[in-house]
SELO-988187 format. One line per 8 residues: number of its first residue (from 1); their letters; for each residue x, y, z of C-alpha. Coordinates in Angstrom, 3 decimals. Each point is the difference from the previous one (the first is absolute). Layout:
% residues N
NUM	a	X/Y/Z; ...
//
This chain:
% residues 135
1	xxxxxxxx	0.000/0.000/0.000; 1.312/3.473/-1.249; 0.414/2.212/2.683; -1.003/3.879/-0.946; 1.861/2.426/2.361; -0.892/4.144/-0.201; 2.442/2.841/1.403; -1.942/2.027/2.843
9	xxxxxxxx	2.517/2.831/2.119; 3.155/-2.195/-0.772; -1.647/-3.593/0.892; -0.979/-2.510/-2.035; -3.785/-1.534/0.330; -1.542/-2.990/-1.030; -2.909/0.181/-1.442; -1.790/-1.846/-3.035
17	xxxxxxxx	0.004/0.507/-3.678; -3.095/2.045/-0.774; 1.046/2.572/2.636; 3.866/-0.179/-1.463; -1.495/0.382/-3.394; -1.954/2.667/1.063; 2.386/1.892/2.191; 2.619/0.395/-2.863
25	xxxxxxxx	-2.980/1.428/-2.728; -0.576/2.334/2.697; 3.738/1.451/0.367; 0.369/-0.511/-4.147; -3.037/2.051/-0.609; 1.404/2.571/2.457; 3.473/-0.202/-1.852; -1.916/0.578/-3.446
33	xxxxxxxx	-1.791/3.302/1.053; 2.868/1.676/1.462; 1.592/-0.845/-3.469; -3.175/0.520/-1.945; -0.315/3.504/2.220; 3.721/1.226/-0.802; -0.278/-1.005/-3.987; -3.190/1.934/-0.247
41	xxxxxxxx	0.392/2.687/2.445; -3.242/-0.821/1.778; -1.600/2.258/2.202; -1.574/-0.767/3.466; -3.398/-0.123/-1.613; 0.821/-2.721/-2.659; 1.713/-2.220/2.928; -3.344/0.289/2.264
49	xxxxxxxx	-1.987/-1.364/-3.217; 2.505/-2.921/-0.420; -0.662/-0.946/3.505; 4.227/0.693/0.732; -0.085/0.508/4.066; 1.922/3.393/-0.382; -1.184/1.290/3.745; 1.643/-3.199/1.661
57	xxxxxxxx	3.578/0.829/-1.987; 0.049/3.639/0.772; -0.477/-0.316/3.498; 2.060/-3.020/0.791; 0.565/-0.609/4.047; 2.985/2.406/1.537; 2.240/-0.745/2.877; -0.338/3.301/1.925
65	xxxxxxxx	3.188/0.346/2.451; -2.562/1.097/2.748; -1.221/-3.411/0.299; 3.057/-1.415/-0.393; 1.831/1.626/3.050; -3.855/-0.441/2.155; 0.602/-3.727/-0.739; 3.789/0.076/0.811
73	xxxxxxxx	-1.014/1.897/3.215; -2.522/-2.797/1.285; 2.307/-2.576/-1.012; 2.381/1.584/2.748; -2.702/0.402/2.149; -0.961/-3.577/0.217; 3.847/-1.513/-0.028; -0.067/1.756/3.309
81	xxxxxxxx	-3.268/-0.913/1.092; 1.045/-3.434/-0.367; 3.247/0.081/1.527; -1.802/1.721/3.139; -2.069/-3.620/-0.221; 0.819/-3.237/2.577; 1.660/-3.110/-1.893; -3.411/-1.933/0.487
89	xxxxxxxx	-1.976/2.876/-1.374; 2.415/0.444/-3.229; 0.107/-3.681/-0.594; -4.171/-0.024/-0.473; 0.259/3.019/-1.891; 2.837/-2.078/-2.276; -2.143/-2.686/-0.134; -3.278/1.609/-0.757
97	xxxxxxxx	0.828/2.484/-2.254; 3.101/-0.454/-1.879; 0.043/-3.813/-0.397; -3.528/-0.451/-0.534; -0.326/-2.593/2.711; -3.823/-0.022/1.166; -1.494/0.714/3.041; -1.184/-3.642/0.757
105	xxxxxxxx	3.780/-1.388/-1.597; 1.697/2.729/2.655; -2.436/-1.322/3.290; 0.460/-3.829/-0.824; 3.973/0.791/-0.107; 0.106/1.924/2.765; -2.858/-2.160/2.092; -2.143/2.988/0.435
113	xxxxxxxx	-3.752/0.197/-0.391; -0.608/1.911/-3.269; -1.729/3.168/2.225; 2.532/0.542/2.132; 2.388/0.270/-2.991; -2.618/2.014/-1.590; 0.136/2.370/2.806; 3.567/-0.088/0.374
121	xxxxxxxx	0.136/1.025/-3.840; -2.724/3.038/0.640; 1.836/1.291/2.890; 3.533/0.309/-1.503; -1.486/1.960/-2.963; -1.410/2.157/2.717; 2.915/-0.019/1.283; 1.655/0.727/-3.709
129	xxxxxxx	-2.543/2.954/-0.317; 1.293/1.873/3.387; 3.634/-0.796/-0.288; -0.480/1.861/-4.192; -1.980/2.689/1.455; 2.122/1.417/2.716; 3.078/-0.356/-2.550
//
């Protein structure tokens, strides 16, 4: 069996052939107005009739710096949130949230009912919360 793969933000998908087939007619009919656009100097009007999606390409997503340095900031902010965390509480937060380990996985390895972990878990992202607010 023939496996059909598309390119999405630098990773490849599988997916099957009539929505392979159809994905690269989409990005070849966008290829042949830009060309058919330039050739015969187009204007916006003519585009809109051949259905080109001309609003979508002039105002492609921007990276504003602002949200860049915001981001930066609150990934400071939680580094020392965490760090101001116990060993026990940092482990569940490992285990929760950045290995994907589930809540019932977490309480059978650690012999805990799945509540109490469940409360443990609430209170250290209150905990989280304070700790990021008085920073």
């Amino acid at each position: 069996m023939k496996e059909f793969k598309i390119r999405i933000k630098n990773e490849f998908v599988e997916v099957n052939e009539e929505i392979y087939t159809i994905y690269y007619k989409m990005g070849r009919r966008e290829r042949y107005l830009e060309e058919v656009s330039v050739e015969k100097n187009l204007s916006y009007n003519q585009l809109v009739e051949l259905d080109y999606p001309i609003e979508a390409k002039m105002c492609e997503e921007q990276d504003l710096i602002e949200d860049k340095v915001i981001e930066k900031m609150m990934i400071e902010k939680m580094r020392i949130a965490i760090k101001a965390l116990t060993a026990h509480e940092r482990m569940i937060l490992n285990e929760l949230f950045f290995k994907g380990t589930s809540i019932r996985e977490l309480s059978l390895h650690l012999n805990i009912p799945k509540s109490t972990l469940h409360e443990q878990k609430e209170k250290i992202i209150k905990k989280l919360k304070k700790i990021i607010n008085k920073i």
